[in-house]
N, C-alpha and C positions, 0 to 999 in steps of 0.2 A: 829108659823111662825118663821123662824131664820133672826137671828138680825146681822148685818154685821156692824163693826166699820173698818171706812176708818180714813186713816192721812194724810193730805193736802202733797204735793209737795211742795209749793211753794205759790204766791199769785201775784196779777196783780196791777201794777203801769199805773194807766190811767186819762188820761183829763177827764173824767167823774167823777165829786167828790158826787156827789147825782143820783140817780134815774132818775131824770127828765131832761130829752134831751136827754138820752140814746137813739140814735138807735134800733128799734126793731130787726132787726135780723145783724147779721156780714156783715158786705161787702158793705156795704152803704155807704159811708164815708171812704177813703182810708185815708183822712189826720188822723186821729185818731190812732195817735201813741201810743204806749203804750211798757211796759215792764213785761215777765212775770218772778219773780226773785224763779230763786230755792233756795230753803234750804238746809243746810246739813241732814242727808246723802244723799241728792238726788240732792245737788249739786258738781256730781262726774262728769268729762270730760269724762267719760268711757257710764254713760248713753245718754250722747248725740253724740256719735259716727257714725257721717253719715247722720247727719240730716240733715246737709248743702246741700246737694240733693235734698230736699224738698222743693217747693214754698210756700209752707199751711201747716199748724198744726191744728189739733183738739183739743182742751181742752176739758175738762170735769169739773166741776167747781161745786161749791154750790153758792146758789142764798140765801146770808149769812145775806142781809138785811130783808129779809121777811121768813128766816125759822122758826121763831116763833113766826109766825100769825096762823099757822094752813094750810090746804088747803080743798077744795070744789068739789065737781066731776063735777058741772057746773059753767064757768068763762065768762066773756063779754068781747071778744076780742075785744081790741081796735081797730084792722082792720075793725072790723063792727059798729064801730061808739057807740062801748059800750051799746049797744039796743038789742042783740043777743045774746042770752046763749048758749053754746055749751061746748060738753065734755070737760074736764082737758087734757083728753089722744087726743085728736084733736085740740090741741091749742097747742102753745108753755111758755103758762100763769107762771109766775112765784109761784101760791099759787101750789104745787102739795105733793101727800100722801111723796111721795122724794124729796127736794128740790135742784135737779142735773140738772145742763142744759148742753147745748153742744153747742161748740161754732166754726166753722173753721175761720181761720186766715191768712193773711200773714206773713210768716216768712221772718225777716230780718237779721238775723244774731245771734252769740251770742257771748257774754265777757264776760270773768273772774273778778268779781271785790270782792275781798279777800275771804272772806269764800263761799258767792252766788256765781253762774252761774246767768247770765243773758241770756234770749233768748228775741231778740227783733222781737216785731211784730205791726203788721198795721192790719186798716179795723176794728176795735175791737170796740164790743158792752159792755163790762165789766164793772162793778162798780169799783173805784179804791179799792184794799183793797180784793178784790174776792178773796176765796180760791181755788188754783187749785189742785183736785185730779188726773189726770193723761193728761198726752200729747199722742197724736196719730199720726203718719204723715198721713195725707192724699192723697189719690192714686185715682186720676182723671180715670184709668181704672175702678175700684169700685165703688167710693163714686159718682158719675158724671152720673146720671142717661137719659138717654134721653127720649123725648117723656112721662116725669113723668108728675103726675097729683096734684098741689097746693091748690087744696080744694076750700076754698072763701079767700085763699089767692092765685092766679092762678100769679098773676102780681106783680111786683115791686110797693110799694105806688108810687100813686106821688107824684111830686115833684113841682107843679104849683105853687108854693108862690113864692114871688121875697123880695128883701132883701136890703136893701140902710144903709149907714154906716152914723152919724153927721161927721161935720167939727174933734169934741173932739176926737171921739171913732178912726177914720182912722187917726190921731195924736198918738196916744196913742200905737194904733197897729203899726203901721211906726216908732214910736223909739224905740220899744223892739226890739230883737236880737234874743233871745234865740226859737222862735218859727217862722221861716221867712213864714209860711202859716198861720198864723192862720185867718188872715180874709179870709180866703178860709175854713177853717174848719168850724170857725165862722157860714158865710154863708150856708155851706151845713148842717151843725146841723136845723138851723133854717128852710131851705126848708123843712127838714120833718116832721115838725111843731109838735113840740112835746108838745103843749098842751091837757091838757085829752080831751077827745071826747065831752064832755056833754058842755064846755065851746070855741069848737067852733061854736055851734048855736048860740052863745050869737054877738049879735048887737052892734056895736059902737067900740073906743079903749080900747084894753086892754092893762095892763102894765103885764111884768113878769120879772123875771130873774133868772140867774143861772151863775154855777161856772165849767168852764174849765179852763185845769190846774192850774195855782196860780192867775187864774183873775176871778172878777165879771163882769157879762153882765147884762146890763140892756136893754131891747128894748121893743117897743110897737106893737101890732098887730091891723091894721084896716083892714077890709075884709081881703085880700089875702094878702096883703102887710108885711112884718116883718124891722124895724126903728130901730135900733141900735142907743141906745141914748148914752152910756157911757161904757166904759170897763177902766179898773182900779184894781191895785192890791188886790188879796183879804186880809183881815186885820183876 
């Protein structure tokens, strides 16, 4: 079998510092800023020639946390409440024989900042730190399928949980500067309730948290409900 060695581009600067609240697919979440910074030699202004025409970009990416777990030719997508095994190759599961994902994006621009290219983008489901092997522009005549068929993924998840902030946490968010949405991101991260599947049958509150950009969340979950108890710098 021949053996192909790839050399990253580049790598992704994103509010996502862990796995856990990651969006399952791109475009769910517009607040989710992020930056993909080229490296030399492929941070040349010559390969980015024209790209500002584009509203979307494709990455192609390694899914760099989990490539040395292995992978399974059956996975339990979390869409199906993790009770459901189905192919590697009919899922978009991160354990696979290649650990390559594909990701489209909003593009927002790009800046030079000394040796990187910077191209900035939205909507992004990436770990921070993801390695990117190549960029694609994406062309809504092609890639833009209509009347396609979604599998047992047919629909956008919902989005039915609702979200309230403490007196602390909307104090906290209200004097930073540097992020003026974030309790809009906040919020929309947490509608897509990114607890694993097995732990939302479980009964009563639960506490969790997690790290966007340089802050810790803390909040609690009852039924449907998500409680933003505290946000605070991460240490």
């Amino acid at each position: 079998m021949t053996q192909w060695n790839f050399t990253s581009v580049g790598f992704i600067r994103s509010p996502y510092k862990q796995k856990f609240a990651i969006p399952r697919q791109p475009g769910l979440i517009d607040e989710a800023h992020g930056e993909l910074v080229l490296v030399p030699p492929y941070a040349n202004d010559e390969m980015v020639r024209g790209i500002e025409g584009f509203s979307h970009l494709w990455l192609v990416f390694v899914f760099h946390e989990t490539a040395g777990k292995g992978w399974s030719p059956l996975v339990r997508p979390p869409r199906l409440g993790g009770n459901a095994k189905k192919g590697v190759f009919a899922t978009r599961a991160t354990f696979r024989p290649n650990p390559i994902g594909l990701s489209v994006v909003q593009f927002k621009g790009v800046e030079r900042r000394g040796e990187n290219l910077v191209l900035k983008i939205a909507g992004i489901d990436l770990l921070d730190g993801t390695p990117i092997l190549d960029v694609k522009p994406y062309l809504p005549y092609a890639d833009a399928v209509p009347n396609s068929l979604g599998g047992f993924a047919d629909d956008a998840p919902e989005t039915d949980m609702t979200v309230s902030f403490s007196d602390d946490a909307l104090r906290f968010i209200n004097q930073q500067t540097q992020y003026p949405k974030l309790a809009v991101f906040i919020e929309k991260v947490l509608k897509q309730d990114p607890r694993p599947p097995y732990k939302k049958e479980r009964d009563g509150e639960q506490s969790y948290g997690m790290t966007l950009y340089d802050f810790n969340i803390k909040w609690t979950v009852n039924d449907r409900h998500n409680h933003v108890v505290a946000v605070h710098v991460a240490k």
